[in-house]
KOLRO-574605 format. One record per residue: x, y, z of N, C-alpha, C, O in turn. Coordinates in steps of 0.05 Angstrom, whole numbers, padded with zeros to 5 digits, always signed. Layout:
<atoms>
XYZXYZXYZXYZ...
</atoms>
This chain:
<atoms>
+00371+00430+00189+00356+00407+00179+00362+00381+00194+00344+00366+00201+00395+00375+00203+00399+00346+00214+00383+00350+00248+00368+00334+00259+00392+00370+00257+00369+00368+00282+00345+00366+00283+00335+00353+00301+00331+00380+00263+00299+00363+00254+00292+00334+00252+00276+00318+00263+00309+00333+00235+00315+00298+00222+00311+00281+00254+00290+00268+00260+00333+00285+00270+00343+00276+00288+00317+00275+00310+00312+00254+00320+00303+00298+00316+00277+00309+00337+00257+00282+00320+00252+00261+00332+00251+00288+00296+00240+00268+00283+00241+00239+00294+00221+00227+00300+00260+00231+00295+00273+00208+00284+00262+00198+00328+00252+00177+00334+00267+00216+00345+00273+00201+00375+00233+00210+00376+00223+00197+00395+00215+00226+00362+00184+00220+00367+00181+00199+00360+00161+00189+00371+00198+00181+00339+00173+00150+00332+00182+00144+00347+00174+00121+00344+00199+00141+00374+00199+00113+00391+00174+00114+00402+00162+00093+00401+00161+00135+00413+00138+00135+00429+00114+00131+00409+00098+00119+00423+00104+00134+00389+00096+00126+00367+00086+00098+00361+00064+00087+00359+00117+00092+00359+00118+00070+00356+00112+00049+00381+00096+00032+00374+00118+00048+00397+00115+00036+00422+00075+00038+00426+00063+00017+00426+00065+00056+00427+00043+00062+00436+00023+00046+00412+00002+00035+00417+00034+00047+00384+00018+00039+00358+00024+00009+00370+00003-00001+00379+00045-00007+00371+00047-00032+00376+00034-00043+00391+00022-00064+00391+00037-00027+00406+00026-00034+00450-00004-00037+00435-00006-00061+00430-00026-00022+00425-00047-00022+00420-00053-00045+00401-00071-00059+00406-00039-00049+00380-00046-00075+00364-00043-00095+00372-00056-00113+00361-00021-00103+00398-00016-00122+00407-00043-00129+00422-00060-00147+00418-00043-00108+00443-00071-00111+00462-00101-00118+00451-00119-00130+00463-00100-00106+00424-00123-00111+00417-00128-00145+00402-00149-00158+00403-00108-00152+00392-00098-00177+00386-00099-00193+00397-00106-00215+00389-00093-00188+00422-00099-00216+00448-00125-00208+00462-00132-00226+00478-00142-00189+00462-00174-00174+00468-00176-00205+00460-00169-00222+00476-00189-00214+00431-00198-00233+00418-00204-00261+00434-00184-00275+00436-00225-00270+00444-00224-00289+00457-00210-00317+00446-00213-00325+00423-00196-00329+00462-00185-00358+00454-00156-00342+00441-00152-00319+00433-00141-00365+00441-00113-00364+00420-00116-00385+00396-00135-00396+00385-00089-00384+00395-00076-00404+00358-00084-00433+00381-00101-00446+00370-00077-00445+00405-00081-00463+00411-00117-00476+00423-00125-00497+00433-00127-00455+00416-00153-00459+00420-00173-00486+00411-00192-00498+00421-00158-00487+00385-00172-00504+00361-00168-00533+00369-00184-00551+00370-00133-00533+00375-00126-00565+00384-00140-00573+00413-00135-00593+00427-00157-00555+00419-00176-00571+00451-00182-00580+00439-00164-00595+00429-00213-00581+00424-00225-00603+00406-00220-00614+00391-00235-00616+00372-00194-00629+00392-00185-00642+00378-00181-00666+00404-00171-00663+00426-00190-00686+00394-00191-00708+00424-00159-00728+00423-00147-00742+00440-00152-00719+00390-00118-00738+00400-00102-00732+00409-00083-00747+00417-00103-00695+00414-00084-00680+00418-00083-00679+00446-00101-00665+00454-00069-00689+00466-00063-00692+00489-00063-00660+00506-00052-00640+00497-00073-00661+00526-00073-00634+00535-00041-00620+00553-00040-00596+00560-00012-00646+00559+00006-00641+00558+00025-00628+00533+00046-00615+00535+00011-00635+00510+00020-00631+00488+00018-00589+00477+00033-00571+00468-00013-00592+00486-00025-00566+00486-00014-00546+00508-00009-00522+00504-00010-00557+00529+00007-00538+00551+00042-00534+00546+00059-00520+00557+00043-00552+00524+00076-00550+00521+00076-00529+00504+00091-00510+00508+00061-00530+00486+00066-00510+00464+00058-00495+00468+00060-00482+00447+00043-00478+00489+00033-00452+00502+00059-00440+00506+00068-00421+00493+00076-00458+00531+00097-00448+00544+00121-00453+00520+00139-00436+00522+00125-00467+00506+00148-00456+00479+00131-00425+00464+00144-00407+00453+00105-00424+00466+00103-00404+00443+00099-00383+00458+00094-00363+00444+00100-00378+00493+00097-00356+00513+00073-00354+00514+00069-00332+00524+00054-00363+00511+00020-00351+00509+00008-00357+00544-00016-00356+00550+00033-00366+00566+00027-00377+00582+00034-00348+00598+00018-00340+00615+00049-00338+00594+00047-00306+00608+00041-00274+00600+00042-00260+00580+00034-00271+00626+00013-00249+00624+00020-00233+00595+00042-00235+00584-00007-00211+00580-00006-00203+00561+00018-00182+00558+00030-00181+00536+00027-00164+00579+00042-00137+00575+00071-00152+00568+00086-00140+00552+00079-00173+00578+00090-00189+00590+00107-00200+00560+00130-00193+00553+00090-00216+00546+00086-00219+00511+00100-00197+00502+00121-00196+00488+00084-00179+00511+00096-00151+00494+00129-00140+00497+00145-00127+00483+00130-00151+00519+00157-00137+00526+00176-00154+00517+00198-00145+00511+00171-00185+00514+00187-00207+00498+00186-00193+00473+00208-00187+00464+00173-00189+00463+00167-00184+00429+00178-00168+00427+00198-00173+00413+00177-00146+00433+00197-00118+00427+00220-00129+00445+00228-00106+00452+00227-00137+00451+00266-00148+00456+00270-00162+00438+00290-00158+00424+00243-00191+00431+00258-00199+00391+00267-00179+00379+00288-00174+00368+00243-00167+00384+00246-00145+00348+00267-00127+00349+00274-00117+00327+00279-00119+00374+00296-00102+00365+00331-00119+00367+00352-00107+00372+00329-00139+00362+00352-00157+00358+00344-00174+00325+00354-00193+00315+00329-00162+00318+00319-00166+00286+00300-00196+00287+00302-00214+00270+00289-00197+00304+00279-00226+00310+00253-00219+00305+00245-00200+00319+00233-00229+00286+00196-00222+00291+00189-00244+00302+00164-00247+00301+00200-00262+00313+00182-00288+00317+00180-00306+00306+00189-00308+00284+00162-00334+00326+00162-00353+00298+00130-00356+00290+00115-00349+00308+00118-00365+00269+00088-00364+00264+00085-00393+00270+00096-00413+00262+00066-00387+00291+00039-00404+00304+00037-00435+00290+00044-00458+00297+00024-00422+00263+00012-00439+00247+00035-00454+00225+00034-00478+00219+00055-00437+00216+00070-00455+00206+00093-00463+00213+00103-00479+00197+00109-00457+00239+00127-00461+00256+00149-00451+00244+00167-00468+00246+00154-00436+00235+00176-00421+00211+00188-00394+00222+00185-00389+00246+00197-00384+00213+00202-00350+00229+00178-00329+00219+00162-00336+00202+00178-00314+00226+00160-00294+00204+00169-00290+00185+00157-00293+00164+00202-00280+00190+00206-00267+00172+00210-00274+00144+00208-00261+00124+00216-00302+00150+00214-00322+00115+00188-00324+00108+00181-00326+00084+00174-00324+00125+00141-00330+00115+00132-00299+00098+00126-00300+00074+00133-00271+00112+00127-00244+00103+00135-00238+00075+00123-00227+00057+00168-00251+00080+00181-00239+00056+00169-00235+00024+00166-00214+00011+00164-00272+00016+00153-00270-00010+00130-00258-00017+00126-00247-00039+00111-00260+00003+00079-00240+00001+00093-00211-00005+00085-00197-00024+00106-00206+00006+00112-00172+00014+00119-00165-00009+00113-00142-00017+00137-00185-00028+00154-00170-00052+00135-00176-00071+00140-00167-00094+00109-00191-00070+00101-00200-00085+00073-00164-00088+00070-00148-00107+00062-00163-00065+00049-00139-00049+00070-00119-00075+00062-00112-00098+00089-00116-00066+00103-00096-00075+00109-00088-00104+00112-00065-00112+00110-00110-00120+00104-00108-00150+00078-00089-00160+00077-00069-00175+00056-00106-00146+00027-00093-00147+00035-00064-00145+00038-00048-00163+00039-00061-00121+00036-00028-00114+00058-00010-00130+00052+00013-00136+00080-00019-00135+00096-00002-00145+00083-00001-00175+00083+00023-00182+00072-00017-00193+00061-00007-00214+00038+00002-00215+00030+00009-00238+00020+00004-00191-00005+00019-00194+00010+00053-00177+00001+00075-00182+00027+00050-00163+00047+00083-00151+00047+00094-00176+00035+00115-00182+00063+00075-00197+00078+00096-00225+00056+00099-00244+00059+00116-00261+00033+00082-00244+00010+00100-00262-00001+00117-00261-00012+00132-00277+00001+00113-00229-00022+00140-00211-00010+00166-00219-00026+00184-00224+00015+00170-00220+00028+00196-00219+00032+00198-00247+00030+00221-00255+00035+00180-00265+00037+00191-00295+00015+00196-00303+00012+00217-00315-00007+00177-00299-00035+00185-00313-00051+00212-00298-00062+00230-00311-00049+00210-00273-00071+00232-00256-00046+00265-00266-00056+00287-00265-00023+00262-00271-00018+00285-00262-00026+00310-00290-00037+00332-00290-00013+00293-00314-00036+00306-00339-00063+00315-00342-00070+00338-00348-00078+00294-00336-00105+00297-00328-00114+00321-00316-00129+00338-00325-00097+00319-00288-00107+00343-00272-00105+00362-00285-00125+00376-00290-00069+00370-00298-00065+00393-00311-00082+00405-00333-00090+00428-00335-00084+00383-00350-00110+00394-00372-00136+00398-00370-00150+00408-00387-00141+00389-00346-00168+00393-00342-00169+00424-00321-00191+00435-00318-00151+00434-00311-00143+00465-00303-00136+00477-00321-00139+00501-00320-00127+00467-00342-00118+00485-00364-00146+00494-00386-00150+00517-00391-00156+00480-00392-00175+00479-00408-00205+00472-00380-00200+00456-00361-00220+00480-00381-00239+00470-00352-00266+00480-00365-00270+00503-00372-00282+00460-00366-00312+00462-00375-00303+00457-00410-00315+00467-00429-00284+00443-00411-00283+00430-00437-00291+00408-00445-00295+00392-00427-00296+00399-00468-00317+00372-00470-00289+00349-00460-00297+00328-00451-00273+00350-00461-00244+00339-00450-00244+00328-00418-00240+00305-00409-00249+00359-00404-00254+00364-00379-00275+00343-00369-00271+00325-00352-00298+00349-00383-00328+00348-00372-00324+00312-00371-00332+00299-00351-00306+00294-00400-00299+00270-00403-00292+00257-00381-00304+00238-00370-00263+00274-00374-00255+00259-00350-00272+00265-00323-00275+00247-00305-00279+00283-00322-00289+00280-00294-00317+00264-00287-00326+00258-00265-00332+00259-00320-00345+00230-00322-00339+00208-00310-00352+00197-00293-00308+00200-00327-00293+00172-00318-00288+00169-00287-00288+00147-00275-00283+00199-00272-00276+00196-00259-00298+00192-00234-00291+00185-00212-00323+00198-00240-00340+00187-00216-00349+00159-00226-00359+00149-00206-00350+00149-00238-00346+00125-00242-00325+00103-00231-00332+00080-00227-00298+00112-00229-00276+00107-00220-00281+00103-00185-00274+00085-00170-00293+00129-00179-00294+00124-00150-00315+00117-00136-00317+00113-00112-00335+00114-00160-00355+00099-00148-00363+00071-00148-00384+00061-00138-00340+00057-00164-00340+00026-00174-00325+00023-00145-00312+00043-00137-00326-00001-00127-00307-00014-00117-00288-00029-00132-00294-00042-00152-00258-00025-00118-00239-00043-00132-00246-00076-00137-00238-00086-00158-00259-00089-00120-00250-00115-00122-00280-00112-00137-00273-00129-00154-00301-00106-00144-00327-00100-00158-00320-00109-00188-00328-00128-00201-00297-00082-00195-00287-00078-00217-00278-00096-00221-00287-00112-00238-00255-00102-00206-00241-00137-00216-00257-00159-00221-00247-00177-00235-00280-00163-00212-00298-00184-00219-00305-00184-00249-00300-00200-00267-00318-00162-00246-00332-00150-00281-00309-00160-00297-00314-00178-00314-00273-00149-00294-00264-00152-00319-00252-00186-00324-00241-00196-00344-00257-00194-00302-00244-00219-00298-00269-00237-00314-00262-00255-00329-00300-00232-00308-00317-00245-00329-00308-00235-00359-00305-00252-00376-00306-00212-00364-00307-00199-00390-00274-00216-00403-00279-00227-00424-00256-00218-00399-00223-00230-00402-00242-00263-00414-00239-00273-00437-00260-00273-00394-00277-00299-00396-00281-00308-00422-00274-00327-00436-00294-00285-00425-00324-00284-00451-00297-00284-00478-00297-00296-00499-00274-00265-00466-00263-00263-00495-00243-00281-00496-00227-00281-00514-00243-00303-00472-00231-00329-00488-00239-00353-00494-00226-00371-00504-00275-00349-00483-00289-00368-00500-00300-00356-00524-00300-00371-00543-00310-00332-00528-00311-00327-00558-00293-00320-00576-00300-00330-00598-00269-00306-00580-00249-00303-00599-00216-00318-00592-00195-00313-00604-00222-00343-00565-00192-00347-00564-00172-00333-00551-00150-00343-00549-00176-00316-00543-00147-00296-00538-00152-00301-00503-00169-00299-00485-00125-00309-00509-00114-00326-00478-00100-00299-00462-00076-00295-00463-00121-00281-00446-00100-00254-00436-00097-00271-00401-00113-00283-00386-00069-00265-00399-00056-00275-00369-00081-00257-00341-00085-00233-00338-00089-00277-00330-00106-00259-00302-00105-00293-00290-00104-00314-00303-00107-00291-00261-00106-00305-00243-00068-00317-00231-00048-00323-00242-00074-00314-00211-00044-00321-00200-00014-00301-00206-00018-00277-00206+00003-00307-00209+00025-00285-00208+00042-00302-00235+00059-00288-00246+00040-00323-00243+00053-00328-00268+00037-00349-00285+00021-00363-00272+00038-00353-00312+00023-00377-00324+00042-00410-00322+00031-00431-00327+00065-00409-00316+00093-00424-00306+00092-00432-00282+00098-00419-00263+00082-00464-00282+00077-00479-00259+00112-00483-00246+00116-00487-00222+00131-00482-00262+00159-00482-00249+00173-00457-00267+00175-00462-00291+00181-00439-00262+00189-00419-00269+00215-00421-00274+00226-00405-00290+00231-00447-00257+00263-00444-00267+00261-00461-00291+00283-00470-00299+00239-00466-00305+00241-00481-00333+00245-00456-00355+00248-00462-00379+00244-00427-00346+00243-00413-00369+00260-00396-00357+00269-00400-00334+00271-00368-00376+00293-00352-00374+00281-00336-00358+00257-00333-00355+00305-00323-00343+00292-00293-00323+00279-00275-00339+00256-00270-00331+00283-00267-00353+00275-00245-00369+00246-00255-00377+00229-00237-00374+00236-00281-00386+00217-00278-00401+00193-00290-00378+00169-00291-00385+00206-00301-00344+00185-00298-00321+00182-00268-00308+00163-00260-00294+00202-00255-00315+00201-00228-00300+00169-00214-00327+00148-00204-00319+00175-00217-00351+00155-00207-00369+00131-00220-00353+00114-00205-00342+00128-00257-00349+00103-00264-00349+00089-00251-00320+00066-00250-00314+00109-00244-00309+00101-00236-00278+00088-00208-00275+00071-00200-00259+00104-00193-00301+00088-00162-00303+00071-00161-00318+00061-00139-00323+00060-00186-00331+00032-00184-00354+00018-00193-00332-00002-00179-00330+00018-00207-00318-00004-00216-00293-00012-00202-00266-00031-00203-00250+00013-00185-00271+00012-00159-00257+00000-00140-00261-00010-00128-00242-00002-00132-00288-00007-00106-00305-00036-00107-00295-00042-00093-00276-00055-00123-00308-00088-00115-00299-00097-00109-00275-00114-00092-00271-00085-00126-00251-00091-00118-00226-00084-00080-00212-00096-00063-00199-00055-00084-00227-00051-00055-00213-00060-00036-00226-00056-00013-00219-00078-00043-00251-00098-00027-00267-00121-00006-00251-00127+00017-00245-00129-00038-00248-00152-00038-00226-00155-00018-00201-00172-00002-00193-00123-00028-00190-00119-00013-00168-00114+00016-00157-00114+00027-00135-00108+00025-00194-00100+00049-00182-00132+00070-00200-00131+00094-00202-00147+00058-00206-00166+00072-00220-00173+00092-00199-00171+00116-00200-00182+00077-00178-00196+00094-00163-00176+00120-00153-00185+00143-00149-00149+00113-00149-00139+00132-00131-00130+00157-00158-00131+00180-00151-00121+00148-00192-00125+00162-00211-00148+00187-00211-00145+00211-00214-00169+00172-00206-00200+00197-00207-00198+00202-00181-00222+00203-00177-00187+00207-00156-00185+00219-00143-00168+00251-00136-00172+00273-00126-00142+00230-00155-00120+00247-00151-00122+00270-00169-00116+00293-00162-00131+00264-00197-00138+00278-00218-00156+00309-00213-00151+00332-00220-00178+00295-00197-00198+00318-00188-00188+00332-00167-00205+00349-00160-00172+00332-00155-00156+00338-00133-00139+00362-00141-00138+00383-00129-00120+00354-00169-00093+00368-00181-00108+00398-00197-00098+00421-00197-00135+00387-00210-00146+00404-00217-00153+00425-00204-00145+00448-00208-00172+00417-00185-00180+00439-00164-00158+00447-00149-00171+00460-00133-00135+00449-00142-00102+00462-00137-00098+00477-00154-00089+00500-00151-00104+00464-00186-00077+00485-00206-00108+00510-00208-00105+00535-00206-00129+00501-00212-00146+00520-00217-00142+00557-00194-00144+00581-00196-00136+00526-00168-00142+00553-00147-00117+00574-00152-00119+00598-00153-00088+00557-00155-00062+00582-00163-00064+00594-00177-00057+00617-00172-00076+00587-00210-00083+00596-00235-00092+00621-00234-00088+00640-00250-00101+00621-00218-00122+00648-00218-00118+00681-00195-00131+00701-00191-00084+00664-00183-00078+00688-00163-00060+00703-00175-00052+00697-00198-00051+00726-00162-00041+00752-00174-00024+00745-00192-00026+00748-00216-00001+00732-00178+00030+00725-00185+00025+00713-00211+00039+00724-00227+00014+00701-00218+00011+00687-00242-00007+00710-00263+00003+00706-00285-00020+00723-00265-00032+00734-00276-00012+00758-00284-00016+00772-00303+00008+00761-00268+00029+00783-00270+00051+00768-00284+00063+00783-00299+00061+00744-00285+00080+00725-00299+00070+00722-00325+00087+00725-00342+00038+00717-00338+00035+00729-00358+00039+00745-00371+00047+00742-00394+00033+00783-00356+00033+00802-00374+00061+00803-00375+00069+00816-00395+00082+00791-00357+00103+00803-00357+00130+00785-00386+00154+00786-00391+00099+00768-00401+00106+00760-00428+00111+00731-00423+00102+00719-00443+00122+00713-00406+00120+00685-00399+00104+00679-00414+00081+00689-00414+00115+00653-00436+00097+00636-00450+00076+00622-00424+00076+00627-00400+00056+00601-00440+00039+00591-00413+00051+00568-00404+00051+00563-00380+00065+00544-00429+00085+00530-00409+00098+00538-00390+00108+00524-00372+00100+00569-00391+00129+00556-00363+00116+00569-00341+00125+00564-00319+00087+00592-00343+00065+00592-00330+00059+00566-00315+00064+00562-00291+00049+00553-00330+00032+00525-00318+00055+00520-00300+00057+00527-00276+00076+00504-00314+00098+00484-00303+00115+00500-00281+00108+00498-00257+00139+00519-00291+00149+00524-00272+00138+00538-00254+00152+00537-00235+00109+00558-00246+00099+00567-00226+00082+00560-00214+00082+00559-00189+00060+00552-00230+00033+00545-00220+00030+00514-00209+00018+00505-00190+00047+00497-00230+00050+00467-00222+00061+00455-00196+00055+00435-00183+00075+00470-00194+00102+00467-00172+00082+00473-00146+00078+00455-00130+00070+00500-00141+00054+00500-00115+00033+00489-00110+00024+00491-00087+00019+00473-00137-00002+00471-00128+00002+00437-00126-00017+00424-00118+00027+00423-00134+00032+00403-00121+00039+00399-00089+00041+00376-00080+00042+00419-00074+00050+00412-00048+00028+00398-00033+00033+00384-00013+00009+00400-00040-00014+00374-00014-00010+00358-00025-00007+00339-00010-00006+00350-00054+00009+00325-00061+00025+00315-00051+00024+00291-00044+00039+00326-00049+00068+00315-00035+00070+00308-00002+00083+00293+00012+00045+00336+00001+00045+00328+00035+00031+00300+00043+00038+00292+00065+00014+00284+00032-00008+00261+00021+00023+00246+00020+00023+00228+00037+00041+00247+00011+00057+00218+00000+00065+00203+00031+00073+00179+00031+00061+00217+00056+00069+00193+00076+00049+00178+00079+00053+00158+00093+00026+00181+00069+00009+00148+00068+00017+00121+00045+00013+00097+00045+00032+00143+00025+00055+00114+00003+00065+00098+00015+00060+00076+00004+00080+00095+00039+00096+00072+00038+00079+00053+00046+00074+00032+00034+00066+00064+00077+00049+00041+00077+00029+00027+00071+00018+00010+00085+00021+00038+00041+00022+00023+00024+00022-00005-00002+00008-00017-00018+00054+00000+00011+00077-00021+00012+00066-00042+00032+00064-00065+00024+00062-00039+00050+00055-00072+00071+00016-00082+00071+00005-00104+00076+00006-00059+00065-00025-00055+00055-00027-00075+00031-00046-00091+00030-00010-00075+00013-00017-00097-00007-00035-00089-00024-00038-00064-00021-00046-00097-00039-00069-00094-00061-00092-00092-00043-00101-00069-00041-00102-00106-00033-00123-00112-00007-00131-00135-00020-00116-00154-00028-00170-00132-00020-00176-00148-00035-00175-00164-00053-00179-00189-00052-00167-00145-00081-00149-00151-00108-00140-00170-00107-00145-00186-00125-00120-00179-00084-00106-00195-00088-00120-00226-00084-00114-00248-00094-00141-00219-00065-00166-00249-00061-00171-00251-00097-00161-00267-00112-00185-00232-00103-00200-00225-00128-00189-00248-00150-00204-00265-00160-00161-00244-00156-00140-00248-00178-00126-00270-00169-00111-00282-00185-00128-00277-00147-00108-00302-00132-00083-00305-00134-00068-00325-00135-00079-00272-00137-00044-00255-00122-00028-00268-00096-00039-00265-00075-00012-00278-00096-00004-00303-00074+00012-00265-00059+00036-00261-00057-00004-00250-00053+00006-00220-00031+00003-00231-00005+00003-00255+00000+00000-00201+00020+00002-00205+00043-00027-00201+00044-00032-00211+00066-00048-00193+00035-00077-00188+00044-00080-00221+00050-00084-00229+00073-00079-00241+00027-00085-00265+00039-00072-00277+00064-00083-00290+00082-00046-00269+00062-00029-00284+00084-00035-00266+00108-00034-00278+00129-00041-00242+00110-00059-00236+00132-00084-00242+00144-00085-00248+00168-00108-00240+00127-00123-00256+00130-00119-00289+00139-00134-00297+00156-00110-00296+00134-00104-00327+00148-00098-00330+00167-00110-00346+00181-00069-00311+00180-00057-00304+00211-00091-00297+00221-00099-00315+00236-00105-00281+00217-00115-00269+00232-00139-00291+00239-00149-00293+00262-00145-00308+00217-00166-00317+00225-00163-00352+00244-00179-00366+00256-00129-00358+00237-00111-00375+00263-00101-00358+00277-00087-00372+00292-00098-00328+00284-00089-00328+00305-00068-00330+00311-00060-00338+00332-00051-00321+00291-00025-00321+00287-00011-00302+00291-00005-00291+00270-00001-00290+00315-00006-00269+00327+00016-00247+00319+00015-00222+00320+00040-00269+00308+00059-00250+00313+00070-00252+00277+00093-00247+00271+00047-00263+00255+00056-00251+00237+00043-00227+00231+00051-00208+00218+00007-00232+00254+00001-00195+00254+00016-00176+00266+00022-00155+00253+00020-00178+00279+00055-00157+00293+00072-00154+00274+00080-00131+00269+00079-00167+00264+00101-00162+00244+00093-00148+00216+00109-00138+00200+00060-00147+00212+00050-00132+00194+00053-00100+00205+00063-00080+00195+00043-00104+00226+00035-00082+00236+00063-00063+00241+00069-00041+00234+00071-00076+00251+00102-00059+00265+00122-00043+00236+00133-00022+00236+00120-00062+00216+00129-00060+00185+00102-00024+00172+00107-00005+00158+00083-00032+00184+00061-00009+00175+00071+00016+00184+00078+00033+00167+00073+00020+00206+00076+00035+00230+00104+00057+00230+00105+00081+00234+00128+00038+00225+00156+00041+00204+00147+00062+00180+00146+00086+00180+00142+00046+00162+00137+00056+00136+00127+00083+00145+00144+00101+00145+00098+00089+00155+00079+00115+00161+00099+00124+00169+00111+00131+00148+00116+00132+00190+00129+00142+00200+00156+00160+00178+00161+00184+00176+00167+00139+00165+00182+00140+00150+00183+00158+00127+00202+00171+00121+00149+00156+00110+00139+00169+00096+00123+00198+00098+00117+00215+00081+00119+00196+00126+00112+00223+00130+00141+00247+00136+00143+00270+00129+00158+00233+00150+00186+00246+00147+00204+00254+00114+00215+00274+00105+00199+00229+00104+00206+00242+00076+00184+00257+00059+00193+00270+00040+00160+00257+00062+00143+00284+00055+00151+00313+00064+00145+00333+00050+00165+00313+00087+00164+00333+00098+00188+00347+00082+00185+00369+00070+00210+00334+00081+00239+00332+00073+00236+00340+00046+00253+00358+00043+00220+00334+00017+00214+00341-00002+00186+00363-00008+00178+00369-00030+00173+00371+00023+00162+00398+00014+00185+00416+00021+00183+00437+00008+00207+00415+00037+00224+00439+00031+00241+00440+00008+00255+00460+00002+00241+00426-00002+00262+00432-00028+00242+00435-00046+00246+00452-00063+00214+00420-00047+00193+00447-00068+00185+00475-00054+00184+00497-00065+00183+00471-00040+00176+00499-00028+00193+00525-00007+00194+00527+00018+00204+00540-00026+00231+00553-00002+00224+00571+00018+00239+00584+00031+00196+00570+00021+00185+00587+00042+00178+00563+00067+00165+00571+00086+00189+00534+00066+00185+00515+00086+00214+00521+00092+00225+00532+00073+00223+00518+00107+00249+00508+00134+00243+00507+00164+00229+00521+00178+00267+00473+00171+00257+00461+00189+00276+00473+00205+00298+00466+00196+00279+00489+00224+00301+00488+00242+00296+00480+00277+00316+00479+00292
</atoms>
């Protein structure tokens, strides 16, 4: 296994290098830079504009950039941003953890709600149960996320101009200074303002995942081994769970290296939607100044993660499945 690990571990440099090399290139493709804007600007002296080319490197060639940037980065340096003269990495940070709340509670619904679903709807199939969810669920995937967030964000509206009830949506807390109240009770207000978004967010991937688990346990359900684990007296719990569940989770599991990244993906939209202070906005903004190297630093963080998560998929289909080994 550690020599796998290890073979693993020396493919992302080229990976990696080649995913960067391409985002970078395409990044500077874009006609004009971040100093583009201050030409038309008539106070801004054009010594002024040539200085800050050559402090921010935009004055040599593109490959050139690249090869500065990956010597930051691998001395833990991302750069400094364009637009707010800061490092990246203080600027990324709070979006990212903020990104990361979102996603980690729409991760843990996805897998508690879809994974029942699926099961009962293989267990029982062409049941009025069944037929229910797989209602909800083209609905689910046929609403867009930020669609949906509109709708409930009017409907939240209506029910606090008609009955009063003040439910938390917009922004990440109702606490214009947060050190005025206890940790405990901003960490609550932060996961009630949380809660509807990552609702939202994971609907769609719920009716995906659901119809997915089903058509798996259906397809094991029905092969020899199991049909022989019955007669051979096995209640159907341990049918379902310990045989049939277990294999027909493995494309599940093989699917989890798109999780982490995730993690730097953010809510997307949602987060415009709800006015989530994430990284979809603070990306959007780099991109649309031109901020070059807090998109690098998204990207390079993406790229990581994928990498990362497809290696630990791999790592946890052998321990579900003992007919995988890596040698």
């Amino acid at each position: 296994m550690l020599p796998y690990i290890l073979r693993r571990l020396l493919h992302f440099i080229p990976t990696f290098l080649l995913a960067t090399l391409l985002a970078f290139l395409i990044t500077q493709a874009a006609p004009g830079d971040f100093l583009s804007a201050l030409k038309e600007n008539p106070s801004v002296r054009p010594e002024t504009i040539e200085r800050l080319r050559q402090q921010f490197g935009l004055d040599k060639p593109v490959l050139v950039q690249y090869v500065l940037w990956l010597k930051n980065l691998l001395t833990g340096d991302l750069g400094d941003s364009f637009q707010f003269r800061r490092p990246v990495a203080e600027i990324i940070s709070g979006p990212f953890l903020n990104s990361l709340i979102l996603v980690g509670i729409s991760t843990f619904l996805h897998f508690v709600v879809s994974i029942p679903i699926g099961v009962y709807s293989a267990r029982k199939p062409y049941s009025a149960g069944d037929r229910a969810f797989t209602f909800l669920s083209y609905i689910g995937l046929g609403v867009p996320s930020f669609f949906f967030g509109l709708l409930v964000i009017y409907a939240m509206l209506q029910l606090k101009q008609r009955f009063g009830w003040d439910l938390p949506f917009g922004g990440k807390s109702s606490s214009t200074l947060p050190q005025d109240i206890s940790p405990m009770r901003h960490a609550w207000d932060v996961f009630l303002h949380a809660l509807i978004p990552s609702i939202i967010l994971v609907l769609r991937g719920i009716s995906a995942e659901s119809r997915f688990i089903r058509g798996q346990m259906l397809e094991v359900l029905n092969q020899d081994y199991i049909r022989t684990a019955r007669a051979k007296g096995l209640n159907d719990r341990t049918v379902t769970y310990k045989h049939a569940f277990r294999l027909a989770m493995i494309p599940t599991i093989a699917g989890l290296g798109g999780l982490l990244p995730s993690l730097i993906g953010g809510a997307g939209f949602l987060e415009i939607v709800f006015n989530w202070p994430g990284l979809t906005p603070l990306q959007l903004n780099a991109l649309n100044n031109q901020d070059l190297y807090i998109l690098m630093a998204v990207t390079a963080l993406a790229t990581i993660l994928y990498m990362l998560g497809n290696l630990l998929a791999d790592l946890i289909l052998a321990v579900v499945d003992p007919r995988i080994r890596y040698t």
